[in-house]
N, C-alpha and C positions, 0 to 999 in steps of 0.2 A: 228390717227393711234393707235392699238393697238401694245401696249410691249410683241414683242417675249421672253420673261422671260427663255423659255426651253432652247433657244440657244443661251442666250447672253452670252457675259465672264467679261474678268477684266473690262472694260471700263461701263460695267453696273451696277456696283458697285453702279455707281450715282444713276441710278432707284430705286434701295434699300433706299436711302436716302430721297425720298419722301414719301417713303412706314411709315419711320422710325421718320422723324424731328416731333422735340417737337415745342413749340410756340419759344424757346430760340436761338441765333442766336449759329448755331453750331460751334465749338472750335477742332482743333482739337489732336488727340490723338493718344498717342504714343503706338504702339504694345509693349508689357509686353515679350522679349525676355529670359529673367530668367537666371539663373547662367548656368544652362545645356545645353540650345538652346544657347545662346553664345557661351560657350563652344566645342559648335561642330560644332558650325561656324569657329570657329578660327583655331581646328582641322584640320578641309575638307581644311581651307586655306592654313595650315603650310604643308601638307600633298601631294600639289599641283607638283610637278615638274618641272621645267622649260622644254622649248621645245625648242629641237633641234632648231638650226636655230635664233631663237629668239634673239635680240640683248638686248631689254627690255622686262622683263617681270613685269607686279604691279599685287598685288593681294588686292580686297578687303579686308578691314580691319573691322570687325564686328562692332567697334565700330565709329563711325559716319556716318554710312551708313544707310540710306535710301530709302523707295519708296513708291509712294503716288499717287494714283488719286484727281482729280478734277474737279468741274462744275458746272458752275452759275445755280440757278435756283431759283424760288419765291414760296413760299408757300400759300395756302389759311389764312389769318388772318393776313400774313406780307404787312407792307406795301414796305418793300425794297427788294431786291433780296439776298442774301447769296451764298456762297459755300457750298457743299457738301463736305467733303475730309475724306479720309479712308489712312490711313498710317501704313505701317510693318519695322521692322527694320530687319526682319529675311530672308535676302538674303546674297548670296556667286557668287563667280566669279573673276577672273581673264584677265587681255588681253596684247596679245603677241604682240610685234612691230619688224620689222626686222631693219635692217641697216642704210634702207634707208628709215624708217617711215612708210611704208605698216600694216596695221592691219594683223598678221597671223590668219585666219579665223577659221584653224581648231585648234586652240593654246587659242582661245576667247570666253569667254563665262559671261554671269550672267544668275541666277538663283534666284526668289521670289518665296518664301511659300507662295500659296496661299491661305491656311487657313488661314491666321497669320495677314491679314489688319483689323485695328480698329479704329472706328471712333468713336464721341461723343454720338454713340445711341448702346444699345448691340441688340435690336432688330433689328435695318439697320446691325450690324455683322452679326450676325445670317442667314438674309437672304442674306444676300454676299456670304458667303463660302460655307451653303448650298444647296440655289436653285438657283443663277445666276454663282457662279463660280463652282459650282460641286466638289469642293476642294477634295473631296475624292474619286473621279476617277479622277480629274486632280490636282495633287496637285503642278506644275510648273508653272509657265509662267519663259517664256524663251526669254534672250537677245542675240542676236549672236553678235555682230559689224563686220561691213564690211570696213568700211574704216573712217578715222579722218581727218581732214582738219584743218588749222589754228595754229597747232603746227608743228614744223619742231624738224628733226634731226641738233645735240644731244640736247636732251631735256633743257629748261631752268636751271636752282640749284637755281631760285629764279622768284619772281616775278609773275603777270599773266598774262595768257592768254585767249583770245577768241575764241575758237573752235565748229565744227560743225562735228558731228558723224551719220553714215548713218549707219542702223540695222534691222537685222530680226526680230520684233516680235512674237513670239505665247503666245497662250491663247485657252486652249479648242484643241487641235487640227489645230488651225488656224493662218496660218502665216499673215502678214503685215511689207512691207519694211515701216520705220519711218526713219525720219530726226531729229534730237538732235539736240537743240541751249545750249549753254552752258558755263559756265567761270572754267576755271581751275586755282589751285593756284600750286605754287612749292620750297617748302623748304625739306632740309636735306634727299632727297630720299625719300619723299612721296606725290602725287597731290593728293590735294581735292577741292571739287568745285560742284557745281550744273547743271544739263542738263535737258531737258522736251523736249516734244514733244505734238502735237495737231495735231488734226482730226477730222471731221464730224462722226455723227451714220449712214450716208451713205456709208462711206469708208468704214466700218466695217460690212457694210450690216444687218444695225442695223437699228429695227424702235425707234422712240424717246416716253420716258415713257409717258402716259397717263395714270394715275390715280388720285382718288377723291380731295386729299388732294394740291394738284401741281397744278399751275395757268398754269405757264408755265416754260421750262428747255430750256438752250442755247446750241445751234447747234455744239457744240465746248467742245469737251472732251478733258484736259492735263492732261497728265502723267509725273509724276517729279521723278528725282532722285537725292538724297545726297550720294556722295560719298569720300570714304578715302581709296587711295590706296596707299600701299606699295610696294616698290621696294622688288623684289625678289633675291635673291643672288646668 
């Protein structure tokens, strides 16, 4: 099959990554947030509101937050298979919980720059933000959550948890409900902890990349997030 490249989004990132891989097993690499783009993370975050009704509200917290694609594939000249991964640290958002542990919908949200993912090749960048994610007519991908599972009211003050978060995706215009497997931690008024999710390039109504350099790519695209959130006050 030929790579729809005009309409792909975030999760095509991978396809950039065969366009892109050196002979070297790719490493990956941290988006360059800079003192300003911090800075107006932390801003939009402090700046945020609590919402009526809300019994908890956390807000991202710029620094140890993450998000990252993923996806096996083998290149011409390797003899082993690798990851591809692109990673930003330049996302914001918050999520509202009521009383009785309900996600407030219209209270919750994360937000990724989609210019902002970088991976170990600046030419696999370059055609990410450009031509598969369009970053400058779309420059979001957008989380909503709709509901959390595995954590109960009143929250832990220690320890972890196992939890499962179900969310609207967009990318480009295009939504996808996802499912989050993920471990939460809990000290002093703030969770952090790790979540992903995985999907075919059918669910995405995606064809899977073909080009010269790529033997072959796995059926199974993850999307990861590191997060650190604060309690809001």
């Amino acid at each position: 099959m030929k790579a729809n490249y005009g309409r792909s989004y975030l999760v095509l990132a991978i396809a950039a990554a065969s366009v892109a891989c050196s002979a070297g097993e790719p490493e990956t690499a941290y988006a360059d947030s800079g003192p300003s783009t911090t800075k107006a993370i932390a801003d939009k975050a402090v700046r945020a509101a609590p919402q009526p009704g809300a019994a908890l509200r956390f807000v991202l917290s710029p620094d140890g937050s993450a998000a990252r694609y993923r996806v096996r594939e083998r290149l011409v000249g390797k003899d082993l298979p690798n990851d591809a991964v692109g990673e930003t640290k330049a996302l914001t958002g918050a999520i509202s919980i009521d009383s009785s542990g309900k996600v407030i919908r219209q209270a919750s949200k994360f937000v990724v720059n989609a210019g902002t993912f970088v991976s170990d090749q600046r030419r696999r960048d370059g055609y990410v933000r450009g031509r598969l994610l369009e970053s400058d007519s779309y420059p979001e991908v957008v989380l909503l959550p709709t509901a959390v599972n595995g954590i109960s009211m009143p929250l832990p003050t220690s320890g972890s948890r196992a939890f499962e978060m179900t969310g609207d995706l967009t990318v480009r215009g295009v939504t996808k409900p996802t499912l989050w497997k993920g471990t939460a931690q809990f000290q002093d008024g703030r969770v952090t902890g790790s979540a992903a999710t995985s999907f075919t390039f059918d669910d995405i109504q995606m064809d899977q990349p073909n080009v010269p350099v790529l033997l072959s790519v796995a059926d199974t695209i993850r999307l990861e997030i590191d997060f650190d959130l604060v309690r809001q006050r």
